[in-house]
N, C-alpha and C positions, 0 to 999 in steps of 0.2 A: 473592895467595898461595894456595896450593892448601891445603886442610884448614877446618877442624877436622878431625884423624884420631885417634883412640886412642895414646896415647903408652905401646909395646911394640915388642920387637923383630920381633913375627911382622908389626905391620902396616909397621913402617921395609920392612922387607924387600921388601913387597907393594907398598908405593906409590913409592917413591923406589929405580928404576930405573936411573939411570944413574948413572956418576962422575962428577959434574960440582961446581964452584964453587955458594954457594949461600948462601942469606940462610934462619933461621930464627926461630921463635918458641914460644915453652915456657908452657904455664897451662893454663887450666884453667876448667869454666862457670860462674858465678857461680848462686848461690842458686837464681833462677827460669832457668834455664839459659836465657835468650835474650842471654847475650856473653859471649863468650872472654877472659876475663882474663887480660892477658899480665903473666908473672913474670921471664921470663929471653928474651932476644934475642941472635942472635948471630948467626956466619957461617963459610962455610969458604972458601980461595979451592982449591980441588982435589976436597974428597967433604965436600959435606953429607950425605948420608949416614953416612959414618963418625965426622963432628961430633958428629951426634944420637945415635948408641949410644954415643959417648965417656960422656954422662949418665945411661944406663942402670946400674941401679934409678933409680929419682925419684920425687920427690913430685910429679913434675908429672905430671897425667894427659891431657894432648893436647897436638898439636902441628901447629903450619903449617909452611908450606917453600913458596922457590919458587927455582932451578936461574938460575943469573946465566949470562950471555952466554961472559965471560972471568974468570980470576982475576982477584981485585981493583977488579971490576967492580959489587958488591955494594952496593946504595945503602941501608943501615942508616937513611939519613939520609930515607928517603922513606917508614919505618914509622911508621904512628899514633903523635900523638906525647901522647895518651891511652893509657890502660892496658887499657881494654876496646876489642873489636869489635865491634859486634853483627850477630847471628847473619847476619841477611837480608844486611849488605855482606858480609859473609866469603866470600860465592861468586863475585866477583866475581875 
């Protein structure tokens, strides 16, 4: 998944360019900020993008995403199946 990114609309706009289908995830850095604690999970099969401002305001302040092949194609089921990331795999 692409991010940690700031969760606002200037940066949705900035990073997530296309209309595409799409897997995402919503939280936030834990205490010693070294992992992303996920709160909210979800997906779009047409514009993640328009998913993720669907949330706007929120209490969540960061977000990942990553752009599925096809609709429907989103595999929720291959997201950590922990609540944290930490930092250092998140670039991957």
């Amino acid at each position: 998944m692409n991010g940690p990114y700031d969760y606002d609309a200037f940066t949705l706009n900035r990073e997530i360019i296309h209309t595409q289908s799409g897997d995402y995830a919503l939280g936030y850095l834990n205490f010693e900020k070294t992992a992303f604690i996920i709160e909210y999970v979800g997906r779009s099969d047409s514009d993640v993008g328009g998913k993720l401002k669907e949330h706007l305001p929120s209490k969540y302040t960061l977000f990942k995403y990553r752009y599925t092949a096809q609709p429907k194609t989103s595999q929720l089921k291959d997201m950590p199946k922990l609540s944290t990331i930490p930092l250092e795999l998140s670039a991957k």
